[in-house]
C-alpha positions as CSV (number, residue, x, y, z in Angstrom):
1,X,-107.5,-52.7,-6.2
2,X,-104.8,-54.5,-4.8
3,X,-103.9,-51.9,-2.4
4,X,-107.6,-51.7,-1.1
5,X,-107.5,-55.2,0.0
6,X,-104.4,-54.7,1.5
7,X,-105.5,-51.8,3.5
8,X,-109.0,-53.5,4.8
9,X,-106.9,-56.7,5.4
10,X,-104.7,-54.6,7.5
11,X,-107.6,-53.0,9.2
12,X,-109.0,-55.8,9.7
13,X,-106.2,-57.7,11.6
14,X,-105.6,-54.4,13.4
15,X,-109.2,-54.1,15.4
16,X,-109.0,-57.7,15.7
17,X,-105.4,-57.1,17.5
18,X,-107.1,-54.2,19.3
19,X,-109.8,-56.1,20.5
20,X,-108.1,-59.0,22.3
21,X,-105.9,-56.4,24.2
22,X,-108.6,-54.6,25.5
23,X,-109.4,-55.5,28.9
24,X,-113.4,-56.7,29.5
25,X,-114.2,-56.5,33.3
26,X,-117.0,-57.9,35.0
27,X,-118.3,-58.4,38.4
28,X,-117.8,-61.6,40.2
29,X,-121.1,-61.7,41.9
30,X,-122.9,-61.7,38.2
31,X,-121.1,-65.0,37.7
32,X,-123.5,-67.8,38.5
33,X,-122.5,-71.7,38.6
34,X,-125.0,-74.6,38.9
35,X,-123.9,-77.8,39.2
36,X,-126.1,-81.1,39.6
37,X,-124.3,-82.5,42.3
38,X,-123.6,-81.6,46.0
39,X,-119.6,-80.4,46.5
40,X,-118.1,-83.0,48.9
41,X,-118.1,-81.9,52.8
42,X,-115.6,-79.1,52.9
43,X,-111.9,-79.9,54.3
44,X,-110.1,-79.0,57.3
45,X,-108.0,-75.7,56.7
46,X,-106.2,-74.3,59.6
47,X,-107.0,-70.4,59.6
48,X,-103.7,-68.5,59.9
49,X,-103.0,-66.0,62.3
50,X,-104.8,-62.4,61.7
51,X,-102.4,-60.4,59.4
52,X,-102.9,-56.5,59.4
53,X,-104.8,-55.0,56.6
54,X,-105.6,-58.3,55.4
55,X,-108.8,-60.7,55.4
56,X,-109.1,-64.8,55.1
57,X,-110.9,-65.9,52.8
58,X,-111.7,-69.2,53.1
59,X,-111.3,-72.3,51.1
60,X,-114.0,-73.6,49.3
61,X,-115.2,-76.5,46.4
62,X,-115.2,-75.1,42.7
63,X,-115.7,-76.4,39.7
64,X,-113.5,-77.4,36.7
65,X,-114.6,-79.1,33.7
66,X,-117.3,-80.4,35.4
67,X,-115.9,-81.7,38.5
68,X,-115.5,-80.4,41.7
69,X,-112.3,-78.6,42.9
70,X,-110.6,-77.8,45.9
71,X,-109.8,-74.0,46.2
72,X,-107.4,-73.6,48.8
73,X,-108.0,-70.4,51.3
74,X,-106.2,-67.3,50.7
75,X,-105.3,-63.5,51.9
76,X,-107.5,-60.8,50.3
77,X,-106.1,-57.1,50.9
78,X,-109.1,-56.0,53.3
79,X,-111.3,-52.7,51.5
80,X,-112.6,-50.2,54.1
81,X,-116.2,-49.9,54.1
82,X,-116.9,-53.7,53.3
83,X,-117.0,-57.1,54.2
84,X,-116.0,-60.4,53.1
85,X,-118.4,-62.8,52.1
86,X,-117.0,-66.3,51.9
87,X,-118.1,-68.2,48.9
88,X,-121.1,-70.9,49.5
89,X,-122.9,-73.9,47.4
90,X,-126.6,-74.0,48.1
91,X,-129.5,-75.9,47.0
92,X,-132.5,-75.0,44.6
93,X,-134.6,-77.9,43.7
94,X,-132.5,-80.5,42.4
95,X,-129.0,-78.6,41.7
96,X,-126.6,-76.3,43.4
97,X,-125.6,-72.8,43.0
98,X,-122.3,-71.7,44.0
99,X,-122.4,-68.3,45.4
100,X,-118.8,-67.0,45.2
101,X,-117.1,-65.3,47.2
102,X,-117.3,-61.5,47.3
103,X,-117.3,-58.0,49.2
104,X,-120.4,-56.1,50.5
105,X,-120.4,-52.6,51.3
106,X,-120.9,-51.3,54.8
107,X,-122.2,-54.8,56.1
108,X,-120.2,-55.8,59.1
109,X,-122.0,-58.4,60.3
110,X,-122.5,-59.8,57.2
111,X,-126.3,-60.3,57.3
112,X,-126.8,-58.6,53.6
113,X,-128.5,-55.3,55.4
114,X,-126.2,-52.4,54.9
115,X,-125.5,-50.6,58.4
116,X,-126.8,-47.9,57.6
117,X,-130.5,-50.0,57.2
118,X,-129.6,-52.1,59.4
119,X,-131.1,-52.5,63.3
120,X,-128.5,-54.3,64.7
121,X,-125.4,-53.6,62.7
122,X,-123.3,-56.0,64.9
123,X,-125.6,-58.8,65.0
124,X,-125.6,-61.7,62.4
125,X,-129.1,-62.9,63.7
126,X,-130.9,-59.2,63.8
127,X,-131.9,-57.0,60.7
């Protein structure tokens, strides 16, 4: 009897050990933030130099235990085929949604219409 406990204790600890080792992903445009109040006006950054194979991403308010947050910019290694959408707060009735930054596929302009939908693949203003 004794050994039977000891055995499903051991199991036990051992999927429990498994479990937090495993890694979990998850996609960082399925994270959604609301916040009740508008981030402060955004500060001055000075853009660095282009750097090859690399892509700014600026910086941007986040939150932290309820407060806002600078986030200082930073390099991201650039991915062929996509572009760099910086991260945005908007409005919805009476709170704000930060939309984080992320990458989209084949939209150079950066419009949301993938090129090969898109009219004007080069032009922000045209879809």
């Amino acid at each position: 009897m004794k050994f039977r406990r000891a055995l499903l204790a051991g199991l036990c600890a051992a999927t429990l050990g498994g479990a937090i080792i495993v890694p979990v992903t998850a996609s960082a445009t399925s994270t959604v933030v609301y916040f009740n109040t508008a981030p402060p006006a955004a500060r001055h950054e000075v853009q660095p130099a282009p750097r090859p194979g690399y892509v700014w991403s600026s910086g941007y308010w986040n939150t932290k235990h309820n407060k806002h947050v600078w986030q200082e910019g930073h390099w991201e290694r650039e991915r062929h085929g996509y572009s760099m959408t910086q991260p945005q707060w908007t409005q919805h009735d009476n709170r704000w949604e930060l939309q984080r930054g992320h990458w989209t596929k084949n939209d150079r302009d950066g419009d949301g219409v993938p090129n090969s939908k898109d009219r004007a693949p080069d032009n922000p203003g045209r879809s």
